[in-house]
VEXFI-187489 format. One line per 8 residues: number of its first residue (from 0); their letters; for each residue x, y, z of C-alpha. Coordinates in nm, 3 decimals, padded with zeros to 5 digits, always signed. Each point is the difference from the previous one (the first is absolute). Layout:
NUM = A = X Y Z  ... .
//
This chain:
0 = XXXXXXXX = +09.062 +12.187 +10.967  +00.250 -00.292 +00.024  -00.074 -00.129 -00.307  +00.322 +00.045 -00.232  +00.234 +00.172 +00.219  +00.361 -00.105 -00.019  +00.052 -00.085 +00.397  +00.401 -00.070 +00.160 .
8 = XXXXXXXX = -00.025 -00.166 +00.276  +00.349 -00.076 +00.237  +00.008 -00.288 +00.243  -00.267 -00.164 -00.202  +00.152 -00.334 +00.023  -00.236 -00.099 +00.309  -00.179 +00.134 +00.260  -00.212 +00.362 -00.078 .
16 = XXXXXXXX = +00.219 +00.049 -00.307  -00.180 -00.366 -00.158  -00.293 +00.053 +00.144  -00.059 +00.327 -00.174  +00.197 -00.079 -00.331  -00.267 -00.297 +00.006  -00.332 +00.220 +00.093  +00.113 +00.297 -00.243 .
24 = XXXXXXXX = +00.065 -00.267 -00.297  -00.365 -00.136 +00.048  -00.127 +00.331 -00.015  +00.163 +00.102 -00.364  +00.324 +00.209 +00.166  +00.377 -00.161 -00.199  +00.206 -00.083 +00.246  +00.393 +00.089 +00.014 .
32 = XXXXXXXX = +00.164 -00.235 +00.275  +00.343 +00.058 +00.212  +00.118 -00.219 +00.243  +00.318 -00.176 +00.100  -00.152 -00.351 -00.030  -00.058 -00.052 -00.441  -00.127 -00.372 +00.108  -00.288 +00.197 +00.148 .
40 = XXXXXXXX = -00.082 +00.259 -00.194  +00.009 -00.248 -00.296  -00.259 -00.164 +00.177  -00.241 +00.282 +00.045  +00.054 +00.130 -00.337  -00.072 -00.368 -00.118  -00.323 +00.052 +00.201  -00.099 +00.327 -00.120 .
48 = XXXXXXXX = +00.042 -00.131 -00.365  -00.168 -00.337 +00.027  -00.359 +00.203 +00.133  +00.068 +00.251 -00.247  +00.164 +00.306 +00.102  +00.329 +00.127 -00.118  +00.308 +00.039 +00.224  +00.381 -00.016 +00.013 .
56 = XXXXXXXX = +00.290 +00.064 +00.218  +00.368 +00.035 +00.069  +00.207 -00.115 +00.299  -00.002 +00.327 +00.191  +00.256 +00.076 +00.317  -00.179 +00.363 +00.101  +00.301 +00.094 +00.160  +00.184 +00.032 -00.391 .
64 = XXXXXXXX = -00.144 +00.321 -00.108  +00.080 -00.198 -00.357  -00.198 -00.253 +00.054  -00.289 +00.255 +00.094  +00.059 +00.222 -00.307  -00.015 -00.389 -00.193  -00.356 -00.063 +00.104  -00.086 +00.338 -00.126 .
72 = XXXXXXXX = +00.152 -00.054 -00.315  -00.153 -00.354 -00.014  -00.389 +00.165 +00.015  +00.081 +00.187 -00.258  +00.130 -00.235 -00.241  -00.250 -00.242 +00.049  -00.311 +00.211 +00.091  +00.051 +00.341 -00.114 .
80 = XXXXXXXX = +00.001 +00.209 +00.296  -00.017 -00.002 +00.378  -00.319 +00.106 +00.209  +00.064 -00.165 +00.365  +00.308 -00.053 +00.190  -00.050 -00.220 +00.301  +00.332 -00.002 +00.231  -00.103 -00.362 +00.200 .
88 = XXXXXXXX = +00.363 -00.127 +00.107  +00.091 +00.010 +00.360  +00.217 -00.199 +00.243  -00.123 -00.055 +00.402  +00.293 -00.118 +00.206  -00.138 +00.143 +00.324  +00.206 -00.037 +00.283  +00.056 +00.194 +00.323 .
96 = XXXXXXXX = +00.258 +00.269 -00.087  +00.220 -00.137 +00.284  +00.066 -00.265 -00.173  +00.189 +00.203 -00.278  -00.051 -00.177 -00.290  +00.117 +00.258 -00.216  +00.070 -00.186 -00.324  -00.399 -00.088 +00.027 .
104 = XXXXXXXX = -00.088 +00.409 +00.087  +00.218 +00.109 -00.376  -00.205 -00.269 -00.189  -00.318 +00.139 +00.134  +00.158 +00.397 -00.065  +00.091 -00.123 -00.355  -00.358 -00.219 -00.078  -00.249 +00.162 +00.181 .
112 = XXXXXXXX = +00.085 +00.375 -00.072  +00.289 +00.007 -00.301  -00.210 -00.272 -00.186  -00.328 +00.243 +00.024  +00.281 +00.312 -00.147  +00.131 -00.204 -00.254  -00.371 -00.068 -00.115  -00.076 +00.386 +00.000 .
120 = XXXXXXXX = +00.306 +00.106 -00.111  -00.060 -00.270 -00.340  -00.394 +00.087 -00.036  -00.014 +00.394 +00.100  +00.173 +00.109 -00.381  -00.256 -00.198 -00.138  -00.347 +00.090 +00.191  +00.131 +00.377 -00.007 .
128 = XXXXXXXX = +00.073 -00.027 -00.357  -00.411 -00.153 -00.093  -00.080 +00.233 +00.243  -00.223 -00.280 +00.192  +00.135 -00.313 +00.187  -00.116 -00.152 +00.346  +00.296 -00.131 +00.272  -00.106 -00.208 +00.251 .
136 = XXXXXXXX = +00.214 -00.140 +00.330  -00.021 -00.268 +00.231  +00.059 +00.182 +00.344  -00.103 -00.178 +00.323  -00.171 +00.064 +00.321  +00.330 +00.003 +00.148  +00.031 +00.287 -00.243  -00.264 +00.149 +00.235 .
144 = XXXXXXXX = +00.062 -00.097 +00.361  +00.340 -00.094 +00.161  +00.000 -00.383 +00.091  +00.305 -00.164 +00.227  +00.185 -00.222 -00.216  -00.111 +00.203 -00.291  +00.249 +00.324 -00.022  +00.221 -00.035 -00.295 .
152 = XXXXXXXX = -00.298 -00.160 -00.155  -00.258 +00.264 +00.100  +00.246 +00.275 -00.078  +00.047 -00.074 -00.397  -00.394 -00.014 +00.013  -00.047 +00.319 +00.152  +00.226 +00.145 -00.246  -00.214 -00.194 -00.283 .
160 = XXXXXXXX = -00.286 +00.203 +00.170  +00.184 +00.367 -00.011  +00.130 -00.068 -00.339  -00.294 -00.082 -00.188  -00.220 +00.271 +00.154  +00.241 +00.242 -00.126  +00.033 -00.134 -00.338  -00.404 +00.036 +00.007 .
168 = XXXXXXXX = +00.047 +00.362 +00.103  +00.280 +00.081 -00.230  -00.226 -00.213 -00.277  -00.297 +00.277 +00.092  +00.209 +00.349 -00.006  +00.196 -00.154 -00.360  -00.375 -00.057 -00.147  +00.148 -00.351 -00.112 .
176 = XXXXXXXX = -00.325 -00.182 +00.047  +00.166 -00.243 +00.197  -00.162 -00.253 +00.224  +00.126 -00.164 +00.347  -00.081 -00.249 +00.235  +00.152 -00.155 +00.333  -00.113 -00.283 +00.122  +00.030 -00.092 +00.389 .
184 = XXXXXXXX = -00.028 -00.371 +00.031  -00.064 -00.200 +00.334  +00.022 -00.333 +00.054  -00.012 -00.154 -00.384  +00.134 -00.349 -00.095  +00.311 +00.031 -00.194  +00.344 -00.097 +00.028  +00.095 +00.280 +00.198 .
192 = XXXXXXXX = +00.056 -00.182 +00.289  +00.261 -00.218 -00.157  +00.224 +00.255 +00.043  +00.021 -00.016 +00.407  +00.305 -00.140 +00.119  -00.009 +00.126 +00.319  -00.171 -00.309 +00.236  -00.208 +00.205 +00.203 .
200 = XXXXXXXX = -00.141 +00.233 -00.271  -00.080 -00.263 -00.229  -00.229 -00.189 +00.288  -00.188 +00.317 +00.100  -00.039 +00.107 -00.320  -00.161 -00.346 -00.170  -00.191 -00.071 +00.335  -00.150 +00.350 -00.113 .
208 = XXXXXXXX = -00.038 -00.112 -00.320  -00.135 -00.327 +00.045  -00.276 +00.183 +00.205  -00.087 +00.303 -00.236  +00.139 -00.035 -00.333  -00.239 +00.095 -00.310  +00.102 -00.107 -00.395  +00.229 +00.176 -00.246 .
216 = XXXXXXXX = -00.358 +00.054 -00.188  -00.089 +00.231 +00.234  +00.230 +00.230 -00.084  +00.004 -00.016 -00.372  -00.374 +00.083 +00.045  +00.077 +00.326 +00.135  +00.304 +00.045 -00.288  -00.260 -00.059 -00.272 .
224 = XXXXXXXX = -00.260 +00.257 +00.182  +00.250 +00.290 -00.012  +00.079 -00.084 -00.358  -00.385 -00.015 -00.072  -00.057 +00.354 +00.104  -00.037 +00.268 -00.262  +00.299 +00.205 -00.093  -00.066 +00.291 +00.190 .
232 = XXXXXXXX = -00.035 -00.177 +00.317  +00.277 -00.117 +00.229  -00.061 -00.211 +00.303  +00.318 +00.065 +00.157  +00.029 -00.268 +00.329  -00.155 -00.319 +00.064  +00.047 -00.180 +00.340  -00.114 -00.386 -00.009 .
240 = XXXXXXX = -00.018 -00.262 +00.205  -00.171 -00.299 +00.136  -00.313 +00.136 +00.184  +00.067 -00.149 +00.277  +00.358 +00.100 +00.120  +00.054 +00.304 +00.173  +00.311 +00.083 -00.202 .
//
């Protein structure tokens, strides 16, 4: 049931993160928002109140394990508890490693893998405390297939992949009753791309896009089926895509 469950959702200031703050709301779920952007997630929230549903949100950097432990706090004080954690935010500055942009490979180390910690690290006390909880992560396919262009990128998604298998495993032998999900997105339109500054990486990859890409809605369909499942059952890995790329 998503009805009534108190869902976090980081990143959720566009992209997958609105998308399924928006579907969730509609379907009876209140909403706890992080993002850097508060112009945006005042917007959604305004959205998700003006069709009925309940939702607020905090400006959120996931790479402040403060700020994580805030949002937390935040579901509790407004809501009463915590039931889904959905670790969204992610940065794609792809770029062949040759070109060395290193300042671009620690803000994808620091988003992409740290964020997804901090989020664990400020959620775990609670779901192990209730003794019931559901984490779910935003991987990629890159997360499941080396790409050119794509290593720094693909390697904080493959440890997004390791990390949150274990915590299902460790979740299983502690008895915790804890739920996980990865998601492996495809092509999906968000602002991912927007992150590119390398010339060449940002042409192949929207010329890919431009060909392939699916909506955020996609995705959040997939977030809200895991949720949906009964609390003894754990679908573990999704892969999505557009049908019609061979990802």
């Amino acid at each position: 049931m998503i009805k009534d469950k108190v869902v976090i959702i980081t990143g959720a200031s566009s992209g997958i993160g609105a998308a399924t703050a928006l579907l969730l709301a509609g379907k009876g779920a209140k909403l706890v928002l992080g993002a850097r952007r508060e112009d945006k997630l005042q917007t959604i929230v305004n959205q998700i109140e003006k069709n009925g549903g309940e939702a607020t949100y905090r400006v959120t950097d996931v790479t402040v394990p403060a700020d994580n432990e805030a949002l937390v706090a935040l579901a509790k004080e407004r809501f009463g508890k915590v039931d889904v954690m959905f670790l969204n935010a992610g940065l794609m500055p792809s770029s062949p490693l040759s070109e060395l942009k290193t300042t671009e490979w620690n803000q994808m180390v620091d988003v992409n893998i740290k964020g997804v910690l901090n989020g664990i690290a400020a959620v775990l006390p609670t779901f192990k405390g209730q003794r019931s909880g559901h984490v779910i992560a935003t991987s990629s396919v890159a997360g499941l297939k080396a790409y050119p262009g794509g290593a720094v990128y693909g390697a904080t998604k493959w440890a997004v992949r390791d990390l949150m298998e274990v915590l299902r495993m460790e979740s299983a032998q502690e008895n915790s009753h804890i739920r996980t999900a990865t998601i492996y997105p495809a092509a999906i339109r968000t602002e991912l791309l927007e992150t590119i500054t390398d010339p060449e990486s940002a042409k192949g990859m929207q010329d890919l896009y431009d060909q392939y890409q699916i909506g955020p809605d996609r995705i959040a369909n997939v977030v809200a089926f895991a949720i949906d499942q009964p609390d003894d059952t754990n679908v573990s890995e999704f892969t999505v895509g557009p049908t019609d790329q061979p990802w």
